[in-house]
C-alpha positions in Angstrom: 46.0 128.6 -37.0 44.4 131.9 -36.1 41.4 133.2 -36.2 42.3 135.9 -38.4 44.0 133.1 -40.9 41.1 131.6 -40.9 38.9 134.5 -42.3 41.4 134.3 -45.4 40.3 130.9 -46.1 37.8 130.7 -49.1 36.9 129.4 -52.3 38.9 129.9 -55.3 39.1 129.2 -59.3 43.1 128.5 -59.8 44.7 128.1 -63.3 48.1 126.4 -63.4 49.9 127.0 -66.6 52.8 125.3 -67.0 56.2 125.4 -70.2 56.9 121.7 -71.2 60.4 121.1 -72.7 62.5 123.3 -70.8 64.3 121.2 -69.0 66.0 119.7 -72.1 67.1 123.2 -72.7 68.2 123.7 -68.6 70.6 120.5 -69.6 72.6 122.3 -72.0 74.3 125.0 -70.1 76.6 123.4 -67.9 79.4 125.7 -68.4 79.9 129.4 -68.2 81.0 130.4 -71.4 85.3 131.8 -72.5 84.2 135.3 -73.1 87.9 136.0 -75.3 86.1 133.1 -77.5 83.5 135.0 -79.5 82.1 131.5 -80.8 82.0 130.3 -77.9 80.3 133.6 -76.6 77.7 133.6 -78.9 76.7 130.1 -78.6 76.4 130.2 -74.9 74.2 133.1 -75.2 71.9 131.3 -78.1 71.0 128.4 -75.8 70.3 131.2 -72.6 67.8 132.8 -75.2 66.2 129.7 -75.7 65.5 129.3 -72.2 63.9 132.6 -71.6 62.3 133.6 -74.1 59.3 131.2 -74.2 59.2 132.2 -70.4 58.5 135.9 -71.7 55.9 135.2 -74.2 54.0 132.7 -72.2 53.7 135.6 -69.6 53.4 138.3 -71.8 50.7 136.2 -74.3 48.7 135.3 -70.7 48.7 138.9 -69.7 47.5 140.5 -72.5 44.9 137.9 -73.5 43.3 138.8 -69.9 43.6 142.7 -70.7 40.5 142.8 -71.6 39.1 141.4 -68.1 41.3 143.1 -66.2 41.8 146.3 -66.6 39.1 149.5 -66.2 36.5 149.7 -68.6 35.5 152.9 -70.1 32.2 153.6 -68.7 32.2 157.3 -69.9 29.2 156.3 -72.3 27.1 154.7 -69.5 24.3 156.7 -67.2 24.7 156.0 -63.4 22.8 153.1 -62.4 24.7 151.2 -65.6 27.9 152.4 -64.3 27.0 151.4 -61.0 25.8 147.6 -62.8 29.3 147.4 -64.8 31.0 148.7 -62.0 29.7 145.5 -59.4 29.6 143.0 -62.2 33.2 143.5 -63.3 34.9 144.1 -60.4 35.9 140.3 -59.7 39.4 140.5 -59.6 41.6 137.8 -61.9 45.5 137.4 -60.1 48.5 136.6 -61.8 51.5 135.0 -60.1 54.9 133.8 -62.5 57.4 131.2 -61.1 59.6 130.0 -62.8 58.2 128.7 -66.2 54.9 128.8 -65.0 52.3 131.4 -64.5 49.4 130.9 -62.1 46.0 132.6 -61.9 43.5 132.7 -59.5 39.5 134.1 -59.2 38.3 134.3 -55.8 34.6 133.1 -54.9 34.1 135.4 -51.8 30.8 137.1 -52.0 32.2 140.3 -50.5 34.9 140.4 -53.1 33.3 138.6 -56.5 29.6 138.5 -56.0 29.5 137.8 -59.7 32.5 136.2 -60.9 32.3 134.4 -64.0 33.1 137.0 -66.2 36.1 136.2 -64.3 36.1 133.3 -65.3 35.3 133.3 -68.6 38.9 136.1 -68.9 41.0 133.2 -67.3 39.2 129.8 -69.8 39.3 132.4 -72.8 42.8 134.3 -72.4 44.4 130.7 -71.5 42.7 129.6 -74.8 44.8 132.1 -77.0 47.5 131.6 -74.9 47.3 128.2 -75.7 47.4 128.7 -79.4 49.9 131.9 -79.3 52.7 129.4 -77.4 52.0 126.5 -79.8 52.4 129.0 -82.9 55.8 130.3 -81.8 57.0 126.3 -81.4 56.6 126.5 -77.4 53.7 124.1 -76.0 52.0 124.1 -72.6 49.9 122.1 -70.4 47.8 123.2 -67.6 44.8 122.5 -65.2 41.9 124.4 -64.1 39.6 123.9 -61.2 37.8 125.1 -58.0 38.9 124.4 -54.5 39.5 126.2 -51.2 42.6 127.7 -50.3 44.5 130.7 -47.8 44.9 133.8 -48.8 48.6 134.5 -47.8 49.2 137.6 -49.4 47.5 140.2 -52.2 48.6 137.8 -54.8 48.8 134.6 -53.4 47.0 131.9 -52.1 48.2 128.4 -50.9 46.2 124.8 -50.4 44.0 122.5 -52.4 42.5 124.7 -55.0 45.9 125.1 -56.0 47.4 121.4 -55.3 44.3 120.3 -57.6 45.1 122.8 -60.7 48.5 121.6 -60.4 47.7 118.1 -60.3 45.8 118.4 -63.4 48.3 119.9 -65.4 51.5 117.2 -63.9 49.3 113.9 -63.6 46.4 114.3 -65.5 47.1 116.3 -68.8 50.0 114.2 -69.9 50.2 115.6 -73.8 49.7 119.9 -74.5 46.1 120.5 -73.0 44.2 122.2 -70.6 42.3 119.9 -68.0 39.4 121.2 -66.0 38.8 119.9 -62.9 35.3 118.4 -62.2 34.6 121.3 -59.2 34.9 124.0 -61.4 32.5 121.9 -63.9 29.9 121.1 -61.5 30.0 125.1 -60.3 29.3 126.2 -63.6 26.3 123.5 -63.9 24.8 125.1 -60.5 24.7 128.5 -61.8 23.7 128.0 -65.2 21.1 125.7 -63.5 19.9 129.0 -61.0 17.1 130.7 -61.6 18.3 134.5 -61.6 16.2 137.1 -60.2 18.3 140.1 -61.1 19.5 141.9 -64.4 23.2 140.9 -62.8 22.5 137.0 -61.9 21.1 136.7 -65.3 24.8 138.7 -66.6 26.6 136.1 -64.3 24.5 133.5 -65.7 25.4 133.9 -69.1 28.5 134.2 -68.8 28.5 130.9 -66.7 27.3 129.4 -69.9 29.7 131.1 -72.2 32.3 129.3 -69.6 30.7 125.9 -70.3 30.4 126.3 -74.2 34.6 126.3 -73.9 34.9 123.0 -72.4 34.7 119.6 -74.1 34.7 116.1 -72.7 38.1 114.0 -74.1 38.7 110.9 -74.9 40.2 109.5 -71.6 36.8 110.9 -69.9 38.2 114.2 -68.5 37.1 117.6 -69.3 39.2 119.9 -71.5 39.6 122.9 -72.3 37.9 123.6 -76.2 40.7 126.2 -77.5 39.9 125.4 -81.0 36.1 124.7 -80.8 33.1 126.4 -82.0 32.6 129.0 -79.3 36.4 130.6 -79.2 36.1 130.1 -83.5 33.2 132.2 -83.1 34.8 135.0 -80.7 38.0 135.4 -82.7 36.7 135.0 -86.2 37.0 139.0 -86.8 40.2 139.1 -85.3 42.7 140.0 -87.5 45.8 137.2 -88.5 43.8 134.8 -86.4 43.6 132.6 -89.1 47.7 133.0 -89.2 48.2 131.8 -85.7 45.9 128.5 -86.3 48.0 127.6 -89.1 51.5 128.2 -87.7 50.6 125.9 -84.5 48.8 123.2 -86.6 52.4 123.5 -88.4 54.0 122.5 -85.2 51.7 120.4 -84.2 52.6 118.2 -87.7 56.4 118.5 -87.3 56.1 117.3 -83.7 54.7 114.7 -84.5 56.4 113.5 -87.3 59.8 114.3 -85.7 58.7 111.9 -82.9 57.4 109.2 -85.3 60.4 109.5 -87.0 62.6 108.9 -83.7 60.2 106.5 -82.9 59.6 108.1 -79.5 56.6 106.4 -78.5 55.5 108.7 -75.8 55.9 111.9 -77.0 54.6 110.5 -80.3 51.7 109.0 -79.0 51.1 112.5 -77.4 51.5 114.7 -80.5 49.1 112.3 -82.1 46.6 112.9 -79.4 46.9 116.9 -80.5 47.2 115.9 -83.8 43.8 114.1 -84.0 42.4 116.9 -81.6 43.5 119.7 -84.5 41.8 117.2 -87.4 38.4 117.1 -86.1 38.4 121.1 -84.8 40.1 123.0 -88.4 37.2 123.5 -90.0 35.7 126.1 -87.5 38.6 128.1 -88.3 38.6 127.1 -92.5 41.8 125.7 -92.1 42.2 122.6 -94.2 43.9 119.6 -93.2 47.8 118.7 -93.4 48.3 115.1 -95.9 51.0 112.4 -94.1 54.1 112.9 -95.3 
């Protein structure tokens, strides 16, 4: 290795978002279709759109639930040394990658790039919350993992190494039913700065929203830390949000047919798993005012 690859290595926040069930889909295209067969045509093209679709909304839900933290803010309002406070506290960059059916985020921790970057973070544990809910509404569930680690900086966009191996490990070996799993860097990161003393107006901003990252996380069952998408703190963000209420519903809906689909088929591990979100949904529905679905 160089020395000039070595300046690229750093610390970074990765998010690895990952589709579940598309391979079932992948398996039933085998054959291009007889286009003089309109049938047949239309068929073939009903099972393509069932592979890509999800792909497009889990990248478009991602991207525009980070909008918000990415893009320029209108500072027009602002005198000069506020601009020039927004300006330094917002300018931590948040990276999205797409492969495949997966989408991958990252937040660097390089002091000459994010001196303060967990409004960052908070854009990345907040926009994967709603994308969270937005893919389980429209019937299309996802899994992921979270955490901080180093890693090279191979290009503008992308980065390669443990940061990212442990997100994806997380979301493959750890998460096993639809959740988010934090990894226990990125935890103990958030402890240290909430645990700082600031001495600035823009450590006490980072600060806070170092403790708005925390108040998104919960402690599951099996021991690991999740990611809270339906606890008090997002309830609290979203509540004026308009059809909000909507989208809770329509993935609790899934969540319930999932479920008792795989009861029915007696598919003990995907019905152990839906149970898992099942009970997860139960004890978090009434921070939204959503009431709870009877066994059929």
């Amino acid at each position: 290795m160089t020395d000039k690859q070595e300046t690229h290595i750093s610390w970074y926040v990765v998010a690895f978002l990952d589709l579940l069930g598309q391979q079932e889909k992948h398996r039933q295209l085998t054959v291009l279709p007889n286009r003089e067969n309109p049938q047949e045509t239309a068929e073939f093209m009903g099972k393509v759109k069932e592979i890509y679709q999800p792909v497009k909304a889990l990248r478009k839900f991602f991207a525009d639930s980070i909008n918000n933290f990415t893009k320029p803010d209108n500072a027009g309002l602002f005198q000069k040394q506020e601009k020039e406070f927004l300006e330094i506290f917002r300018s931590t960059p948040i990276v999205v990658r797409t492969f495949s059916d997966s989408v991958i985020a990252h937040v660097p921790l390089i002091d000459s790039v994010a001196p303060y970057p967990c409004r960052a973070l908070y854009g990345v544990l907040s926009g994967t919350a709603i994308t969270f809910l937005s893919c389980l509404a429209w019937g299309n569930p996802i899994r992921g993992g979270i955490d901080l680690g180093l890693a090279i900086n191979l290009d503008d966009d992308e980065i390669y190494g443990p940061a990212l191996a442990n997100a994806y490990s997380l979301e493959s070996k750890i998460a096993h039913y639809p959740r988010i799993v934090i990894g226990s860097e990125l935890v103990n990161y958030l402890r240290v700065v909430m645990a700082s003393e600031p001495s600035s107006d823009l450590e006490r901003a980072n600060s806070f929203f170092a403790k708005a990252c925390f108040e998104l996380l919960v402690q599951d069952d099996d021991g690991y830390v999740m990611l809270d998408y339906l606890g008090e703190k997002i309830a609290t963000t979203l509540q004026d949000v308009p059809k909000t209420g909507q989208l809770i519903t329509k993935a609790y809906d899934f969540v319930i047919a999932e479920s008792l689909k795989h009861k029915t088929a007696m598919n003990s591990k995907l019905g152990f798993r839906y149970t898992l979100l099942r009970n997860y949904f139960d004890a978090r529905l009434h921070y939204w005012g959503v009431e709870l679905e009877s066994e059929v």
